[in-house]
C-alpha positions, 0 to 999 in steps of 0.5 A: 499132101498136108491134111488141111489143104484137102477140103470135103466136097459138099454131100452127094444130093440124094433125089429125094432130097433134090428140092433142098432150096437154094438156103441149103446151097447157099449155106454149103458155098459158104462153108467151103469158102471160108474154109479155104479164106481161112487156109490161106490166109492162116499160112500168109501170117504164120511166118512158119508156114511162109517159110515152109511153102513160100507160096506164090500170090498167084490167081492161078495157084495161090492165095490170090484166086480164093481170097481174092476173085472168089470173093469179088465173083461172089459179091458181084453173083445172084448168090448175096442178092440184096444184102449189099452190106455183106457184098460191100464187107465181102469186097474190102476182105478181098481188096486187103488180101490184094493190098497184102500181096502188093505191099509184100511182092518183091518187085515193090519192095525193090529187093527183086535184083534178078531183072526178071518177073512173072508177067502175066493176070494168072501166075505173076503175083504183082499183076494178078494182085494189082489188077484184082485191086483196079476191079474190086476197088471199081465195083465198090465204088459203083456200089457206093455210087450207082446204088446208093450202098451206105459205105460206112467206114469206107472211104470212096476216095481212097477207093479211087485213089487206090484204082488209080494208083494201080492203074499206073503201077500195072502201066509202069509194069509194062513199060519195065518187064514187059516192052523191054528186054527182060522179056525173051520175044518167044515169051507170048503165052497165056501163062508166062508170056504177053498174052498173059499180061494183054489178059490182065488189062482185057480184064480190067477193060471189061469191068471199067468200060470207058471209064 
């Protein structure tokens, strides 16, 4: 295994030393996170690495899960309570990395001749950066709108333009992969079958409610 994909587990928390506080934790969450952001995306725009690994954008195995669901996670947790200016920084860092991996999948580039696509919200790139894209543009917005965060340089409407157009894309998905023939009947797994991609819009349910 390369030298830079091994990341150091925080120090071994002595007893006497138990009592650090939370800035202490805080501090060594946000060490490792970076860490790992900067791993990942350092290899997607070195086209030396890509060509190396190819590595997939997946939320299970990929770039996706850092770069993506641990920031929108953090965002969302206690640990950034009211520094809503770092949230909101944090949310559009992750939606860039889901934007990235959309633009560049092989299935919206049209060059995937193969009929085939990994269909579900933890291995298949497409749907786990698309549904990442509908829950992060989402959250930002209830920021924006329900919280009075300022959104700088933000734009809300794109924000929603961006939700809905994935939205679409996510449904067209369904309808191509998924509803048809490409996808064997005995593929109903978590990870490879329809349970996977049923996951991905039980996610986005839960986030956007009835909206």
């Amino acid at each position: 295994m390369a030298e830079d994909r091994c990341f150091p587990l925080p120090d071994t928390v002595l007893a006497e030393d138990a009592n650090r506080g939370d800035n202490y934790y805080k501090a060594q969450i946000a060490r490792l996170s970076q860490k790992c952001w900067n791993h990942y995306e350092k290899n997607r725009s070195d086209p030396k690495s890509r060509r190396k690994s190819i590595v997939k954008e997946t939320l299970y195995t990929g770039s996706l899960g850092p770069c993506c669901y641990m920031r929108w996670k953090m965002a969302t947790s206690s640990l950034l309570s009211g520094d809503n200016d770092t949230k909101l920084r944090m949310l559009m860092d992750a939606l860039s990395s889901a934007n990235e991996v959309v633009e560049n999948d092989s299935l919206i580039r049209g060059d995937n001749d193969t009929g085939q696509a990994q269909v579900t919200l933890l291995n298949g790139d497409l749907v786990g950066a698309l549904t990442m894209k509908i829950v992060i543009g989402n959250t930002a917005m209830k920021m924006i709108t329900k919280e009075g965060v300022d959104p700088g340089d933000v734009d809300p409407q794109s924000l929603v333009k961006g939700i809905q157009d994935s939205i679409d894309k996510i449904l067209q998905f369904a309808s191509k992969y998924i509803l048809s023939e490409a996808l064997p009947p005995s593929e109903c797994g978590i990870l490879s079958g329809r349970a996977g991609y049923l996951k991905a819009i039980k996610f986005i349910q839960s986030e956007l409610g009835d909206s």
